[in-house]
Each structure stands twice: as structure tokens, then as C-alpha cells.
C-alpha atoms as one frame of an Amber mdcrd trajectory, in Angstrom:
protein
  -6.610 -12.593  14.484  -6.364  -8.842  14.218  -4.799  -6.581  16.768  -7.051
  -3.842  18.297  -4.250  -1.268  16.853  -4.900  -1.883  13.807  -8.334  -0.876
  13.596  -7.754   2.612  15.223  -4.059   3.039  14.673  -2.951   6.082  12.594
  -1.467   5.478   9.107  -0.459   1.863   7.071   2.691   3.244   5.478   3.502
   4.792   9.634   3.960   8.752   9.858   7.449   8.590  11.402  10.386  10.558
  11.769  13.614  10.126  10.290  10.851   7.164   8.734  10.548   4.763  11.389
   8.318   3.042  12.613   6.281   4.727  15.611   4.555   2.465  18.401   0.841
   1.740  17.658   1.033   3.600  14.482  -0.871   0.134  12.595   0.058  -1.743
   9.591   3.706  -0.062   8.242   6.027   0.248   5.668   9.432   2.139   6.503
  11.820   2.650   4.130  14.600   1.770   7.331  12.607  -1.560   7.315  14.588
  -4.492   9.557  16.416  -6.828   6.933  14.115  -9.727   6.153  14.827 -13.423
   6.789  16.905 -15.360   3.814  14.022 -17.936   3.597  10.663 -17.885   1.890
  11.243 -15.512  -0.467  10.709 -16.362  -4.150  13.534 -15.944  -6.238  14.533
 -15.207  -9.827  11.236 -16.180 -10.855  10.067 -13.709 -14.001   6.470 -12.108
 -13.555   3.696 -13.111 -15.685   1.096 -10.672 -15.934  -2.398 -11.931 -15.116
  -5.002 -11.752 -18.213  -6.314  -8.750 -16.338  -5.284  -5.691 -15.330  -6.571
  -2.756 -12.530  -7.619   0.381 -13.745  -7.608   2.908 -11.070  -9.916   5.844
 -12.043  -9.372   9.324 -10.188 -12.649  11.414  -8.866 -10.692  14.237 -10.013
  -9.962  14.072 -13.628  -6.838  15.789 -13.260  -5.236  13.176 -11.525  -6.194
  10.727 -14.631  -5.871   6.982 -14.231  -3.162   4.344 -13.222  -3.449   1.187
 -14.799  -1.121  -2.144 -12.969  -0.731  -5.360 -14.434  -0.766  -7.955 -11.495
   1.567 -11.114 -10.853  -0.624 -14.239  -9.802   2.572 -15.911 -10.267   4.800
 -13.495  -7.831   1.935 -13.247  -5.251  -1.046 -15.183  -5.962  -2.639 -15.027
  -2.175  -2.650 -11.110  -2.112  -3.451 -11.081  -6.199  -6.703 -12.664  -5.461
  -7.716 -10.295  -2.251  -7.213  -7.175  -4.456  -9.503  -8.619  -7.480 -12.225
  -9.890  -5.038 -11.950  -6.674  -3.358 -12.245  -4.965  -7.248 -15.286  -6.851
  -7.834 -16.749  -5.923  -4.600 -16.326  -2.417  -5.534 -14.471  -2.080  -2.133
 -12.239   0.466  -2.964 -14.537   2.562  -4.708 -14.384   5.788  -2.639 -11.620
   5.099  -0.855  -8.498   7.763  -1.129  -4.970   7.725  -1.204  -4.608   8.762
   2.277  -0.942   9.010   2.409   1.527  11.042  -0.255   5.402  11.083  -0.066
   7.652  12.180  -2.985  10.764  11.477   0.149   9.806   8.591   0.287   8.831
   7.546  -2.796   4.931   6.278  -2.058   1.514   7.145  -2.544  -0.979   4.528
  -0.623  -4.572   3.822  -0.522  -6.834   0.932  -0.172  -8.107   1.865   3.838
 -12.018   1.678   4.075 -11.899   4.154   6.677 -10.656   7.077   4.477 -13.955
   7.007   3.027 -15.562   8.854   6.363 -14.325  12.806   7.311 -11.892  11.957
   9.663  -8.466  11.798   8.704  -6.803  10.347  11.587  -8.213   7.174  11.402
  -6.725   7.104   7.672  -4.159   3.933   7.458  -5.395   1.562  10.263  -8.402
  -0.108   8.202  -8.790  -3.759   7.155 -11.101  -5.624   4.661 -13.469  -7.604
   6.442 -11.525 -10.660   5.580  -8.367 -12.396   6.964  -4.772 -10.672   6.627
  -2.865 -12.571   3.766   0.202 -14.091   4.517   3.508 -12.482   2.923   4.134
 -13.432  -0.136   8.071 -12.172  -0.680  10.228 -12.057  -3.434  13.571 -10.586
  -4.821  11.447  -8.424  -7.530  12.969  -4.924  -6.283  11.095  -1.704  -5.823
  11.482   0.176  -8.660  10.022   2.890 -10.112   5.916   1.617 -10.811   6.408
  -1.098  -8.469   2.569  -2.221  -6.385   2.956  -3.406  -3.155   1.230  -4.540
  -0.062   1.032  -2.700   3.364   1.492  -4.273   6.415   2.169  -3.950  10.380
   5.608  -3.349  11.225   7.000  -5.145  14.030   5.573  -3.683  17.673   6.875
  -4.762  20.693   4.099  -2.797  22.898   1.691  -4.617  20.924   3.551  -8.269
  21.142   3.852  -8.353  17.690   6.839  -9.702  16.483   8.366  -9.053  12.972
   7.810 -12.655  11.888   4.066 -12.360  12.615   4.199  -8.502  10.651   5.501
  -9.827   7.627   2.125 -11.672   7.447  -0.154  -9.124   7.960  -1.346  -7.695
   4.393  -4.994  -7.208   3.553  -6.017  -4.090   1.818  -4.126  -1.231   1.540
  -1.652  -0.921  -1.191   1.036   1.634  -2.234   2.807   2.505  -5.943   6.883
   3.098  -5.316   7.763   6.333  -7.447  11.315   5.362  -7.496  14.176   2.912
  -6.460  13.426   2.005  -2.656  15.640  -0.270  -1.797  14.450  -0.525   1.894
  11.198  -2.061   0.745  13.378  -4.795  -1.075  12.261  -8.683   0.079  10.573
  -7.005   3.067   6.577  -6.219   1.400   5.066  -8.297  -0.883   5.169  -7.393
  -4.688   1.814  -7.480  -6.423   2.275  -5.689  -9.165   3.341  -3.014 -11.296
   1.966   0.217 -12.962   2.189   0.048 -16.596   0.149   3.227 -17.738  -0.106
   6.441 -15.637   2.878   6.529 -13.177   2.732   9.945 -14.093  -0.644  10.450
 -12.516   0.835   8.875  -9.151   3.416  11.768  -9.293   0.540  14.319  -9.553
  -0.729  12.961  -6.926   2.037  12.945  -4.749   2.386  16.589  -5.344  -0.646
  17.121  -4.367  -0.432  19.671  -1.336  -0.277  18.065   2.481  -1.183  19.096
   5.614   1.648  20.151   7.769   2.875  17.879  11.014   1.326  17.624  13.916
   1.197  15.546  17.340  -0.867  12.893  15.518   1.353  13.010  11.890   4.435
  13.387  12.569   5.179  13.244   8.639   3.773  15.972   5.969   2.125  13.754
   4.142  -1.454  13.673   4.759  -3.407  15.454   1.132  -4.749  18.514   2.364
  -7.754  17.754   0.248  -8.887  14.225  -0.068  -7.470  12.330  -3.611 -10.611
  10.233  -3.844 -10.406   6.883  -6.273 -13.827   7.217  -7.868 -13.452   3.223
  -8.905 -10.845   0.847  -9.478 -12.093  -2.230 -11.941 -10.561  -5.252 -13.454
 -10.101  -4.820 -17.489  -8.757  -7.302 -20.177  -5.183  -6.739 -20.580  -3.938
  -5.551 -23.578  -1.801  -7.893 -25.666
């Protein structure tokens, strides 16, 4: 069931200060994340790249492409969302609606940054069911892929156990060691080609805050994916 927030909430990975989590501000990530329960999470398992991989192309050929190898084995529920949302050509258009060299992100996957109005950027869903957590002790590193969720929301009734299952779309590349993400978001994958591209883009200018972004992270001019497809991976 999704909560009405979601849909008209403000950004995935929340625009908070000090990076915490702001009431109503959607599906979040926050590198001060609450410590995540011992159980269900996967551990010491090795991933095993799936036979394919997702090649994200860039409107803008100066941003160039980012190619991640994905881990059916790590996190096979949220695996097969982002492939059936690859063949769909869902994310086609889409942008990476939220930049952060402090933090260490860039994100994208929201249906809703395809429009001209960025403060609905961040609180879009597929038009399928959220996808439970899938955790593990695989740490954010540098190139790690990751799933976006709700943070825990009081004003919303939303307690952390039911955020920690709230994944669907949107996804975000770590551009270094967060160790705040660690066994709290599900790992999906990793970037092998390009993570240089993701730092372009995360230098990309942003808009300054505001009432509605309390973070400077918002592109000033939209980073638009021109496709992301599924491509043998190399061997």
C-alpha cells in the first residue's frame, strides 16, 4: 500500500539539514540513518554478477556512460524490478534529480523528473508494488548501487520496520565510503565502468537552498538519462 507522501513528497534521498531526515520529505536515505536490526541481513555471501549488465547512457555526451554489474544473488527481488523496469524503457528520460559530492550520492530513477517541475523530483514510484528490503553486510563503497527508500515518519505512521521495505524505483551510485548507508539500503549493484562520469555529474552545478530544499543539491540544469539498457556482460 503506498502512502499519499510518497507520491507528492519532495526528494527520495530527503533534502535535510545536518542530513536528516525531514517529515514528509518521501522515500529517504540519510547518511545519519537509525542502526538497522541484527536480523535478515545476508551475510558474507560473495556477489555474483548477473550475465547482464546496465548501461546507463547520458543525454549529454559529456557526462558519458555508467555501466553496473547487478547481484541477483545479493538482492534478487529489487534485481528483477530494475531489469523489468530496463526493458520497459522506464527510465528512459528520467534524470538524476539529486547530486551530493557531501554526501557521496547521485540518484535517479523518479518518473516524475521527467515533467518541468522540480519539486516533485524524489517522491515517484513505478506503477508496481514497493520491494521488500533485501539487506546485506556488502558496505558502501566507492561504485556501490543502491535502492532508495522511505525513512521512518512518525507523522505519517510509518515505522522504520515498514521503511526498510519500501524500495521500488529510484536508485543512487555511492561516490565513496558511506558507512551510514551500511546494512540499512539494499545493495543492488555496483558500477564497474564510468564512476568517473557519476563524479561529473555530481559536479554538475545546483541550485541553491530554499524553503522547499533545504540541501544544495538539486542540478541547476536537468542531467537527463537518455536510456539505460540491459547488455551482455563482458567476461
Amino acid at each position: 500500500m503506498k502512502r499519499g507522501f510518497v507520491k507528492s513528497g519532495f526528494a527520495v534521498l530527503c533534502w535535510g539539514l545536518a542530513l536528516v531526515f525531514i517529515a514528509g520529505c518521501g522515500k529517504a536515505t540519510s547518511e545519519n540513518s537509525n542502526s538497522s536490526p541484527s536480523t535478515n541481513i545476508k551475510r558474507g555471501v560473495k556477489p555474483e554478477p548477473d550475465a547482464e549488465v546496465a548501461v546507463i547512457e547520458m543525454e549529454n555526451p559529456t557526462y558519458g556512460k555508467i555501466v553496473i554489474e547487478l547481484y541477483p544473488n545479493i538482492a534478487p527481488k529489487m534485481v528483477e524490478r530494475f531489469k523489468q523496469l530496463i526493458k520497459e524503457g522506464f527510465y528512459n528520460g528520467t534524470a538524476f534529480h539529486r547530486i551530493s559530492p557531501q554526501l557521496g550520492i547521485i540518484q535517479g530513477g523518479d518518473p516524475l523528473s521527467k515533467d518541468d517541475n522540480p519539486y516533485n523530483d524524489g517522491g515517484g514510484d513505478s506503477p508496481y508494488p514497493d520491494v521488500p528490503g533485501e539487506f546485506s553486510d556488502i558496505p558502501y563503497e566507492r561504485g556501490t548501487v543502491g535502492a532508495a527508500r522511505q525513512g521512518a515518519n512518525p507523522d505519517f505512521d510509518l515505522t522504520e520496520e515498514q521503511a526498510r521495505n519500501t524500495g521500488n524505483c529510484q536508485f543512487y551510485i555511492t561516490l565513496k565510503r558511506v558507512p551510514g548507508f551500511d546494512e540499512n539500503y539494499t545493495v543492488f549493484g555496483r558500477v564497474i565502468e564510468g564512476i568517473n562520469n557519476a563524479d561529473v555529474i555530481a559536479g554538475a552545478p545546483v541550485e541553491p537552498p530554499n524553503a522547499r530544499r533545504r540541501e544544495a543539491s538539486q542540478p541547476s540544469e536537468k542531467i537527463v538519462v537518455k536510456s539505460i539498457t540491459l547488455q551482455p556482460r563482458k567476461q
